[in-house]
C-alpha positions in Angstrom: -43.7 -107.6 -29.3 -41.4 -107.7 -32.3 -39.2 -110.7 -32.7 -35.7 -110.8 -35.0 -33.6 -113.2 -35.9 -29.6 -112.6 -36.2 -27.8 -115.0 -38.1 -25.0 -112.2 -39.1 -22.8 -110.8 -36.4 -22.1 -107.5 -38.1 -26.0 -106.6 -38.1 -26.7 -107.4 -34.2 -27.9 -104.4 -32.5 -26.2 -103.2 -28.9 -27.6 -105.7 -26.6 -28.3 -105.7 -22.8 -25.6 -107.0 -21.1 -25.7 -110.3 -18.8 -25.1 -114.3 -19.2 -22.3 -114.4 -21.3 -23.7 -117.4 -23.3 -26.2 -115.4 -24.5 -23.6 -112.1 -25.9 -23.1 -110.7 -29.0 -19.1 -111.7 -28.7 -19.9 -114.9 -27.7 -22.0 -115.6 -31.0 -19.2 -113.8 -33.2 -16.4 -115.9 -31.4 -18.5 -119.3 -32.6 -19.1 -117.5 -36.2 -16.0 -117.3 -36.6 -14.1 -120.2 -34.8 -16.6 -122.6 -35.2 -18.2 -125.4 -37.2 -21.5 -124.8 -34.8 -23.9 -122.1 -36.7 -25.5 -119.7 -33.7 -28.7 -117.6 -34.0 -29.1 -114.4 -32.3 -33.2 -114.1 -31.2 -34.1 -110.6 -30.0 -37.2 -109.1 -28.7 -38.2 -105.6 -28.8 -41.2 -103.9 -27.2 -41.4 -100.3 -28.5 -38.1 -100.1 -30.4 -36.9 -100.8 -27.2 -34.9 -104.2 -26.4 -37.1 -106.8 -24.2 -34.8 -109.8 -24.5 -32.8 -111.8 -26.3 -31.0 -115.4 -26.6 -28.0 -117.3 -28.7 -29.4 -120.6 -30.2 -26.2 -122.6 -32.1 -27.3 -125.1 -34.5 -24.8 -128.4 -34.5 -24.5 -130.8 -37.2 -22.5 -134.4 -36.4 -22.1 -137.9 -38.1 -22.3 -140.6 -35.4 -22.1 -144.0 -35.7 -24.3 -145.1 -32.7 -26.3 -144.7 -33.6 -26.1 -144.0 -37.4 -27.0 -141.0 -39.0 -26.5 -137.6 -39.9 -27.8 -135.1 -36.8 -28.5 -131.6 -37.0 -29.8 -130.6 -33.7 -30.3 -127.2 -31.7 -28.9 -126.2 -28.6 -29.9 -123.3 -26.1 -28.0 -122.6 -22.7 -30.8 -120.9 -20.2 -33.2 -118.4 -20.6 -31.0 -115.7 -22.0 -30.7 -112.3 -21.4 -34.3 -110.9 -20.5 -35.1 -106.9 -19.3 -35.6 -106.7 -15.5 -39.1 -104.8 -16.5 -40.6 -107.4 -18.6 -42.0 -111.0 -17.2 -39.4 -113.3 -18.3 -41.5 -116.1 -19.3 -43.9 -113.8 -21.8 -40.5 -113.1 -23.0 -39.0 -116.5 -23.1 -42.3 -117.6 -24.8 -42.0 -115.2 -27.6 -38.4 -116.1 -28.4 -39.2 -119.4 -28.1 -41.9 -119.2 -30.9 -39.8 -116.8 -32.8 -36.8 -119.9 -33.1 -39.7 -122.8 -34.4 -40.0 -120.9 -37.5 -35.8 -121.5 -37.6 -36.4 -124.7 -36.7 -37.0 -127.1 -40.3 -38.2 -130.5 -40.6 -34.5 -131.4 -41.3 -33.0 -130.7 -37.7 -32.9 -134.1 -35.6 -33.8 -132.7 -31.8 -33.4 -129.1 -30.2 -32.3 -129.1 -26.4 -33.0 -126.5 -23.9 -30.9 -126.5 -21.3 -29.4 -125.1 -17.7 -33.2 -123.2 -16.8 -32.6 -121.9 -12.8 -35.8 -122.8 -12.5 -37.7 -126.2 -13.0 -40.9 -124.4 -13.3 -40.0 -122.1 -15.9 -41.5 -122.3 -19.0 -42.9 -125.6 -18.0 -46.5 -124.8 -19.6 -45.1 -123.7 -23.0 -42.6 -126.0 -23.4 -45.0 -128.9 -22.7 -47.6 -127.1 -24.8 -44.6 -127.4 -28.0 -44.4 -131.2 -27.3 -40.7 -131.0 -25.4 -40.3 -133.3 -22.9 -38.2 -133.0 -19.8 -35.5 -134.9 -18.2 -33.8 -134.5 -14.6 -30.6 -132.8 -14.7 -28.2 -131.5 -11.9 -26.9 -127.8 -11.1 -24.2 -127.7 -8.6 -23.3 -123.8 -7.9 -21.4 -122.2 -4.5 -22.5 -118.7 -2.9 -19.8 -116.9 -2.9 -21.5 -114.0 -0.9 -21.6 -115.1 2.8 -19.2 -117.5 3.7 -16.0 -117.6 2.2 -14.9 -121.0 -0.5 -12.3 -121.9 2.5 -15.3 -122.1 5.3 -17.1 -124.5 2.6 -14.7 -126.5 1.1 -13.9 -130.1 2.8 -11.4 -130.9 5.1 -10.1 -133.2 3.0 -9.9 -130.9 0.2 -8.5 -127.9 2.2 -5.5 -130.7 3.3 -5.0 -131.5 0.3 -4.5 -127.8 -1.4 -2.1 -126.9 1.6 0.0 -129.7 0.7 0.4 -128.8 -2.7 1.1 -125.2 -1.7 3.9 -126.2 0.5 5.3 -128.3 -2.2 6.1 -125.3 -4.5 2.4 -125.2 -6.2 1.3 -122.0 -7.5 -1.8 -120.6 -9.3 -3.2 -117.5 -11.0 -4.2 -116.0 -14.7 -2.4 -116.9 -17.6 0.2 -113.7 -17.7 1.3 -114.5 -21.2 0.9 -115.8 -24.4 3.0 -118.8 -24.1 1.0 -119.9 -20.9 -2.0 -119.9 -22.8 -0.9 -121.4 -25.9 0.9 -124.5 -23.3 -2.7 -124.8 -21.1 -4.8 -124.6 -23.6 -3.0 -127.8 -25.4 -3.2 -129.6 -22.0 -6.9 -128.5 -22.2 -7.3 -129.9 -25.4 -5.4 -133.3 -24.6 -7.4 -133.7 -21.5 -10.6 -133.4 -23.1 -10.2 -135.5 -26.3 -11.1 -139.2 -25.3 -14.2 -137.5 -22.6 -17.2 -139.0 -23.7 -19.7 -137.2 -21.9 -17.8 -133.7 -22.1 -16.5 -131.9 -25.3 -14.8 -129.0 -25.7 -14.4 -126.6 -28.3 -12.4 -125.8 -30.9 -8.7 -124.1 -29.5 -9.0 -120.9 -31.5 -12.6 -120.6 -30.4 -10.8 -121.0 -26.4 -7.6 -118.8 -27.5 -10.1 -115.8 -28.7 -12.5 -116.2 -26.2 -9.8 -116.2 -22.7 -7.4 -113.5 -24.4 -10.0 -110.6 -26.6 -12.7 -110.9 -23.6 -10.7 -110.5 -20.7 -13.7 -108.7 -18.9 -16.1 -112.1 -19.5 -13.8 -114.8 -19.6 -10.4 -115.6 -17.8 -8.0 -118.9 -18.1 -6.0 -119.4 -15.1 -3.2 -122.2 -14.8 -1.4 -124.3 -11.9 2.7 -124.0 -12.3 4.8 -126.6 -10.6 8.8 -125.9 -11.0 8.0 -123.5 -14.2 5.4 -126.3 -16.1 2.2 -125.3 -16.1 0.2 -128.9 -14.9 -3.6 -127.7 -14.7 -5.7 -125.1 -16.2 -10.0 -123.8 -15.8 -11.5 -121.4 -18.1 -14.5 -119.3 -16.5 -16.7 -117.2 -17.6 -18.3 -114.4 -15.9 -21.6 -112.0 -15.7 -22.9 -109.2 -13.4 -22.7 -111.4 -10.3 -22.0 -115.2 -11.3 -19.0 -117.0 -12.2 -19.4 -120.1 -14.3 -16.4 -123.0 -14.3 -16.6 -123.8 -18.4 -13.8 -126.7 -18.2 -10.9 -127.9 -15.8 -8.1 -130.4 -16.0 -4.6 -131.3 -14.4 -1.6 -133.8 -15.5 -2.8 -136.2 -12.6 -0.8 -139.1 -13.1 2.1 -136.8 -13.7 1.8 -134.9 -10.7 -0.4 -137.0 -8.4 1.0 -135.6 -5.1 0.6 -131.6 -6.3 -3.0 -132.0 -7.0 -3.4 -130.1 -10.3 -7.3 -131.0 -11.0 -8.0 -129.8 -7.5 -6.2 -126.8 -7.7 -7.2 -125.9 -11.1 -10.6 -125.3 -9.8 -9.7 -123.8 -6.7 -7.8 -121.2 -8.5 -11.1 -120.0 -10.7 -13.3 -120.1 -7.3 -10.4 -118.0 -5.4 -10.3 -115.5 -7.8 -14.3 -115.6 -8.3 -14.2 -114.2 -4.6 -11.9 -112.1 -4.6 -13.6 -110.3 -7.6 -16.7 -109.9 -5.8 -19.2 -112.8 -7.4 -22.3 -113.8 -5.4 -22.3 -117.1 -6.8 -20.2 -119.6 -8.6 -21.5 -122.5 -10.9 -20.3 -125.9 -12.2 -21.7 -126.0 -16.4 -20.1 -129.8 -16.9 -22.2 -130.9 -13.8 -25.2 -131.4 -16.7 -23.2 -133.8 -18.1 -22.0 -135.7 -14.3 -24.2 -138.9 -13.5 -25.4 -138.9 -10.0 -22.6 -140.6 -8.1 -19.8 -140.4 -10.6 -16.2 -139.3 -10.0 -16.2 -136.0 -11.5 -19.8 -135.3 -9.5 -18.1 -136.3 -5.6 -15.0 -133.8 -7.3 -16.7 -130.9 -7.5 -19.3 -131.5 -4.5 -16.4 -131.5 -2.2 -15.9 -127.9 -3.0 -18.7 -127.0 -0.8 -21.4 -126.8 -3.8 -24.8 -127.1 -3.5 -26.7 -130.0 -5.8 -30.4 -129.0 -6.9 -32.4 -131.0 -10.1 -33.2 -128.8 -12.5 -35.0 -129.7 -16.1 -32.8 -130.6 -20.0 -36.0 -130.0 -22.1 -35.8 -132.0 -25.8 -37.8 -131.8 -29.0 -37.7 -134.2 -31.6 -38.8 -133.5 -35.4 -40.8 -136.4 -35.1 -44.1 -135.9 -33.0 -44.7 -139.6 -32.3 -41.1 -139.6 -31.0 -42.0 -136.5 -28.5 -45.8 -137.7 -27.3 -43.7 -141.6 -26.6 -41.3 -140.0 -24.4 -44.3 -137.3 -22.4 -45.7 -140.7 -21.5 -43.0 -141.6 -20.4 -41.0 -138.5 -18.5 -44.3 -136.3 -17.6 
């Protein structure tokens, strides 16, 4: 199995389409838009493509605690062909990215693996070490989001229907220009959750209307709340979500926000709709009981880290495995 790196968006090759954290338009979008650096990884048995995956390289001065990081992130297990055992393939891109990865980067993350067991053996076998991590997703495919969301919930979305409330796709440019900025306000004193950079948002919502869609909550011609999603074959993923809550406490625009994306994700067909800033949620938090009461289901998954420093790595094994 041949392995190539990407690091140019102009010399990707076609590429099998699925997660769309893992396209070639999502990896041109954060070339272009970006400060992050991505890295398309492709495998190819026979000419023929086996698999691929976006790693994004970050680089950040923090002050706690000090120092310059430069670490690597991947999302999943990317795109891998339905012919090929996905771990063999995962493995070889895997390997593929630690020639990429130099003794100046300060961790590499793998994150948002469906399964817990994936990978386990080579990951552990490269010195990662997991952590517990949540994945809150709904099926979308056999009962419908108004059978599972709460009662309290489905009161409080009727209420703010009655009171004038309405939701849908941006139609314009001015509506997403006026959400996105209410995105981008929302989002700037979050510790835990960070958001990326608005003309990385404005390109990705408006040129990949087929993968990506932002939708906003009007109230008396202002929009109040927006939720960007993103989209593959069969699953719908809620990217970010906010409303003007103290604002417009009795409409309900958080709420709504997200109820508009899953709405739509059913109405479009999706088996399955998933939560990405539920990684970030501690167990019991706010933001964690929000999106539960939307009828999601909770399952542990595995965040995988590597640190340049080995000692680092076998200290924490001891510790986490």
């Amino acid at each position: 199995m041949r392995v190539e790196i990407y690091t140019t968006g102009s010399n990707i090759p076609e590429l099998m389409d699925g997660d769309p954290r893992h396209s070639a338009w999502m990896f041109r979008l954060i070339e272009q838009h970006s400060s992050a650096t991505p890295f398309m990884v492709v495998a190819f048995d026979r000419d023929k493509e086996a698999g691929h995956l976006l790693a994004i390289r970050f680089r950040d001065l923090r002050i706690l605690p000090p120092g310059y990081y430069v670490w690597y992130s991947i999302h999943g297990e990317g795109v891998i062909a339905e012919n090929h055992n996905k771990e063999e393939v995962f493995t070889a891109l895997l390997d593929k990215l630690f020639t990429l990865f130099d003794i100046h980067h300060t961790f590499i993350e793998v994150r948002n693996l469906k399964d817990a067991k994936f990978a386990y053996g080579r990951l552990s076998d490269r010195l990662f070490f997991p952590r517990r991590d949540i994945r809150i997703y709904l099926s979308l495919h056999s009962i419908s989001p108004e059978k599972r969301v709460t009662r309290s919930y489905k009161t409080l979305i009727r209420k703010a229907e009655k009171r004038g409330v309405t939701y849908g796709r941006a139609q314009n440019e001015s509506e997403t220009i006026e959400a996105l900025h209410i995105l981008r306000r929302h989002y700037i004193n979050k510790v835990r959750r960070h958001l990326p950079p608005i003309g990385l948002l404005h390109a990705l919502v408006v040129n990949n209307k087929n993968s990506a869609a932002l939708f906003v909550v009007r109230y008396k011609g202002k929009i109040i709340g927006c939720s960007i999603c993103l989209y593959d074959k069969e699953r719908a993923y809620m990217a970010y979500s906010c409303g003007l809550r103290v604002s417009y406490r009795n409409e309900y625009p958080g709420i709504i926000a997200v109820w508009a994306a899953i709405k739509d994700a059913h109405q479009q067909g999706y088996s399955h709709f998933e939560f990405l800033e539920a990684k970030n949620a501690k167990a019991g938090s706010g933001y964690l009981n929000f999106i539960l009461n939307f009828g999601g289901k909770q399952t542990g998954v595995l965040r995988w880290y590597h640190f340049k420093w080995r000692w680092i790595n076998k200290i924490m094994r001891s510790i986490y495995v």
